[in-house]
C-alpha positions as CSV (number, residue, x, y, z in Angstrom):
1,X,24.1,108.3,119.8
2,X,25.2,110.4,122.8
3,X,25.5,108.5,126.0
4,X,22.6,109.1,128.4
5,X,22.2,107.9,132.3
6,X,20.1,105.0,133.3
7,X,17.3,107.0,133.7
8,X,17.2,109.1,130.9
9,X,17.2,106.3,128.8
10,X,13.6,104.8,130.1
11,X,12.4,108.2,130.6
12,X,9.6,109.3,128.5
13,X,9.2,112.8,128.9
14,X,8.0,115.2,126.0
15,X,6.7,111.8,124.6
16,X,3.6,111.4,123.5
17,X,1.5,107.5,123.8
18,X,-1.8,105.9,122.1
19,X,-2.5,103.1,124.1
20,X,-5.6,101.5,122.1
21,X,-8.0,98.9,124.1
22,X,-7.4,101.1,127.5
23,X,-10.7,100.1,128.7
24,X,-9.1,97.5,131.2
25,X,-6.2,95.2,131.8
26,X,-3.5,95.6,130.3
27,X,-4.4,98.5,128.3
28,X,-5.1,100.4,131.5
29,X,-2.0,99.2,132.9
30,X,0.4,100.0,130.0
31,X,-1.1,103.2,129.9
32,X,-0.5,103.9,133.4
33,X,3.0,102.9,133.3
34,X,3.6,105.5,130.0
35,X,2.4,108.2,132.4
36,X,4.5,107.6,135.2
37,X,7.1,107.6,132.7
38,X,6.2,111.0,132.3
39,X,4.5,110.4,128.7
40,X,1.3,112.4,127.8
41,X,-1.2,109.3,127.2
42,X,-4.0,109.0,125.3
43,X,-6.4,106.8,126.1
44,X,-8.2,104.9,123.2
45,X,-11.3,102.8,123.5
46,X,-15.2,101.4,122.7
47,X,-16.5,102.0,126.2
48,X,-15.7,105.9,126.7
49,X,-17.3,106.6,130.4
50,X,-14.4,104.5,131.1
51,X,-11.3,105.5,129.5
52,X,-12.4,109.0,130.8
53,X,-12.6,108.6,134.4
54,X,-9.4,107.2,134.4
55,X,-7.6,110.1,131.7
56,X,-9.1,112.1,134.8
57,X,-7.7,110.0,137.5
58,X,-3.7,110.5,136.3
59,X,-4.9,114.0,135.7
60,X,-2.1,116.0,133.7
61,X,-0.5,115.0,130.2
62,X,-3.9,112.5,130.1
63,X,-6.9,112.7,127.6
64,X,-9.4,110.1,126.6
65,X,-10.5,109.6,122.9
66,X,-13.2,107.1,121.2
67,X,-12.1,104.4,119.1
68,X,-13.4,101.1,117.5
69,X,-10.2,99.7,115.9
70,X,-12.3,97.9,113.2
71,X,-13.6,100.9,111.8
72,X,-11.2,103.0,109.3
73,X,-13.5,106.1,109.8
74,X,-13.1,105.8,113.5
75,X,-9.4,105.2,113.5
76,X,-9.1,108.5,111.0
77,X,-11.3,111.0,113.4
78,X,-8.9,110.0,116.2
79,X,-5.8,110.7,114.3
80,X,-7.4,114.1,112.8
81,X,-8.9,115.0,116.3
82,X,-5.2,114.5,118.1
83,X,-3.9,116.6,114.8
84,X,-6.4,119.3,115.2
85,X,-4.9,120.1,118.9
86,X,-1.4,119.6,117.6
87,X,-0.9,115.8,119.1
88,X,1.2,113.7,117.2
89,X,1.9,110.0,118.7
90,X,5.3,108.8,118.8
91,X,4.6,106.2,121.0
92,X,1.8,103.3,119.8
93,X,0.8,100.3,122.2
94,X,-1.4,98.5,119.8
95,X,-3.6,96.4,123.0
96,X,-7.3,96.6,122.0
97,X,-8.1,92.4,121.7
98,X,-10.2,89.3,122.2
99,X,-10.6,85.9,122.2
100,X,-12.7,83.2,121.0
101,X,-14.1,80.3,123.1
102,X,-15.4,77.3,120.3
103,X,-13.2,74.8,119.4
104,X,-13.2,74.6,115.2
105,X,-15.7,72.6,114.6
106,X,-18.3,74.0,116.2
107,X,-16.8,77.3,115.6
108,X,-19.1,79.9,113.2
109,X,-17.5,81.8,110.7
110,X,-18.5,85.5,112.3
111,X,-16.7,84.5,115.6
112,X,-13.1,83.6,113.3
113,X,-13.9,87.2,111.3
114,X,-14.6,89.1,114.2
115,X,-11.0,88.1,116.4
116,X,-8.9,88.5,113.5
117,X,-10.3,92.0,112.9
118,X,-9.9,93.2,116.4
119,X,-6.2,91.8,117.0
120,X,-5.0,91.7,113.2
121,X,-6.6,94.4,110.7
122,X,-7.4,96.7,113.5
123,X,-3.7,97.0,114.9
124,X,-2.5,97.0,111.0
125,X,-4.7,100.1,110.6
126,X,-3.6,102.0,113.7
127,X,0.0,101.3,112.9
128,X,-0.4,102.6,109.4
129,X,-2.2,105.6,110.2
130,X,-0.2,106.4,113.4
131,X,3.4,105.6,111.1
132,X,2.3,107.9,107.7
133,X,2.1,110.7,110.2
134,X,5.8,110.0,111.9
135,X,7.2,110.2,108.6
136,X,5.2,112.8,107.5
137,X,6.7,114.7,110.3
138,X,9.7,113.3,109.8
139,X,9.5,112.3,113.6
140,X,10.8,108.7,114.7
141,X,8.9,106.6,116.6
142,X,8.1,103.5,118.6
143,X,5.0,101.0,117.5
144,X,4.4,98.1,119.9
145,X,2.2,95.4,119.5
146,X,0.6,93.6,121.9
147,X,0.5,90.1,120.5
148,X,0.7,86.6,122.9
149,X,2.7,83.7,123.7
150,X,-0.3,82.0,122.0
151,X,1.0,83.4,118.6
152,X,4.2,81.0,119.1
153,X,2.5,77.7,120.9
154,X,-1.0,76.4,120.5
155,X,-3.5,75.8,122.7
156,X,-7.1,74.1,122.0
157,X,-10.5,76.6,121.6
158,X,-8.8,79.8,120.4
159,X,-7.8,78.9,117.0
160,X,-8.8,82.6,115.5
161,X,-7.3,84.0,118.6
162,X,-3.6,82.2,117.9
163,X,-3.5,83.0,114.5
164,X,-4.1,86.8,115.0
165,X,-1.3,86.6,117.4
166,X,0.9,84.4,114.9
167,X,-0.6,87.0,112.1
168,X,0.5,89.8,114.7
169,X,4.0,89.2,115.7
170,X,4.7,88.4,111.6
171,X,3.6,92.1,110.8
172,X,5.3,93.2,113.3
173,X,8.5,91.9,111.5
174,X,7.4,93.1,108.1
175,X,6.5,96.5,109.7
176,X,10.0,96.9,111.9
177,X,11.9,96.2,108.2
178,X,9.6,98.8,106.3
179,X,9.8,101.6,108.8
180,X,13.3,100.9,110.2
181,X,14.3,103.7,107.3
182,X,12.3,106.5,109.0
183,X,13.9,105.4,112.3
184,X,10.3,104.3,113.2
185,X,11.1,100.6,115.3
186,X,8.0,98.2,115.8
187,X,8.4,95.4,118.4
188,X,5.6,92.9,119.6
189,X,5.2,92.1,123.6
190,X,3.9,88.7,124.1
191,X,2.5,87.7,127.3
192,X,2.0,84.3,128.7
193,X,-0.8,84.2,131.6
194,X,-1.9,87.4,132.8
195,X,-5.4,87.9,134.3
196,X,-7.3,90.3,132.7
197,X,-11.3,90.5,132.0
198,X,-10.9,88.6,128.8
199,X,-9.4,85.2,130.1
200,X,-10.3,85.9,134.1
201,X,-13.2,82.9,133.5
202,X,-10.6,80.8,131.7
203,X,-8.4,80.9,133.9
204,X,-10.5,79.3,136.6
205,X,-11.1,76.2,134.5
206,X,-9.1,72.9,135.4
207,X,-7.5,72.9,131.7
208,X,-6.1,76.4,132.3
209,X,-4.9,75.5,136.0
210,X,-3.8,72.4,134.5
211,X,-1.5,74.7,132.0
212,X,-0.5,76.8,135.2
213,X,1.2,73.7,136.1
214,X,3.7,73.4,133.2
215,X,4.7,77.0,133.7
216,X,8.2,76.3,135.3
217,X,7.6,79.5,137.7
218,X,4.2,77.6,138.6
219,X,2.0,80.5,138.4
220,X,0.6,83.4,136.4
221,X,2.4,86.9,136.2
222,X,1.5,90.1,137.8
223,X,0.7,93.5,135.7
224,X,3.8,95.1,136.9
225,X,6.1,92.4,135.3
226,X,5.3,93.8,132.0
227,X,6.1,97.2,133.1
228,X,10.0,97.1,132.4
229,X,9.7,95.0,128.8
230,X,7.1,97.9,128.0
231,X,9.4,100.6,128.9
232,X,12.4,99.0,127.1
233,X,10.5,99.0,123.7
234,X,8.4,102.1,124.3
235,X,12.0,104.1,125.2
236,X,15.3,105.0,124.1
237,X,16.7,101.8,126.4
238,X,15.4,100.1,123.5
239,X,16.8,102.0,120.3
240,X,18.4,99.4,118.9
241,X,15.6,96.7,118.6
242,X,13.2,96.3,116.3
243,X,11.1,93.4,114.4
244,X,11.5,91.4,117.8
245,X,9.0,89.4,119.8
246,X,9.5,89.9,123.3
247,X,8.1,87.0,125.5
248,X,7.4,87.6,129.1
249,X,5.5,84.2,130.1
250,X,7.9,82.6,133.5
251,X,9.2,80.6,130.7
252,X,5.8,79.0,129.4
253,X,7.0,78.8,126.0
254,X,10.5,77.1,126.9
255,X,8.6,73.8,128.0
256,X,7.6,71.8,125.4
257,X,5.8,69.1,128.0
């Protein structure tokens, strides 16, 4: 590979991202950050009113599309809709999540299927789809799956939630190894404590500021922390890694108190 400056290596231009779950937090924020880079983004999500006002607040190289990541039909009309206008996605942030709040035994069945659809089939479905088109093409590519810190530690009440994320950063291996011959590399990102809509109540409970605690930075990260790990997966900074987990938590995960 031909040397390149600093910044054309993180630069994304003439790149094209799905961000799925762009609805809020993180997804809004990763799909921001792709912009900037200069990527065209697509933003992919349940509630439409608002991945469209904010494909219309970056303006250029920004569109909004449905999708329900548990749903194969839904997940096929994006791909043939971006096809239709010539859009192929070389770029796939696989964010679309949630979480569960029973501890097991009190825990009912539909809240265990629902989580593990959302954060394991659904990103397994996008990847596939998204992938079969990047070899079809013959195009390489870069998949990156949002998974957690919390699919490498436990943590009490989110037993469905942890093993997605365990479930997650495992296909992510088994992906990277699979594709790595089409020059398509897959990477997870795992966050520790960053407040979003899903775990803003959590947070705010004394077991959760209790956790805060045994983070050795003593606190929980800001949005734009995750901006550079995105970019070295997402570009050709990163062109050399694949399979790996990347953990951005202010060393959570290296305490074992």
């Amino acid at each position: 590979m031909a040397a390149q400056t600093i910044t054309d290596m993180f630069s994304l231009d003439g790149r094209v991202a799905l961000v799925t779950g762009a609805s809020s937090g993180l997804g809004r924020h990763f799909a921001n950050v792709l912009h900037e880079a200069g990527a065209t983004v697509v933003l992919a999500a349940r509630r439409v009113d608002r991945i469209e006002a904010e494909a219309k607040r970056l303006g250029e190289r920004a569109r909004a599309i449905a999708l329900d990541v548990t749903d194969e039909t839904s997940i096929a009309a994006m791909f043939e809709q971006l096809a239709a206008d010539g859009v192929l996605c070389d770029i796939v942030v696989n964010n679309a999540g949630i979480s569960g709040e029973h501890l097991i035994l009190q825990m009912e069945t539909d809240e265990w299927d629902s989580v593990i659809e959302v954060n394991l089939r659904g990103p397994f479905l996008v990847a596939r789809e998204a992938a079969r088109r990047l070899v079809a093409a013959k195009k390489p590519g870069s998949i990156i799956n949002i998974a957690s810190i919390l699919g490498l530690r436990v943590s009490p009440a989110l037993a469905p939630y942890m093993a997605s994320k365990a479930g997650l950063i495992h296909l992510t291996r088994s992906m990277a190894f699979e594709f790595a011959r089409y020059q398509i590399r897959v990477n997870a990102l795992c966050p520790g404590y960053f407040e979003t809509e899903i775990n803003a109540d959590f947070l705010k409970t004394e077991y959760a500021q209790a956790s805060l605690k045994r983070v050795p930075q003593r606190r929980i990260g800001d949005l734009h922390e995750l901006t550079g790990p995105l970019l070295l997966l997402a570009s050709n900074a990163g062109s050399f890694m694949t399979g790996e987990a990347l953990v951005v938590d202010g060393g959570q995960s290296i305490n074992s108190m």
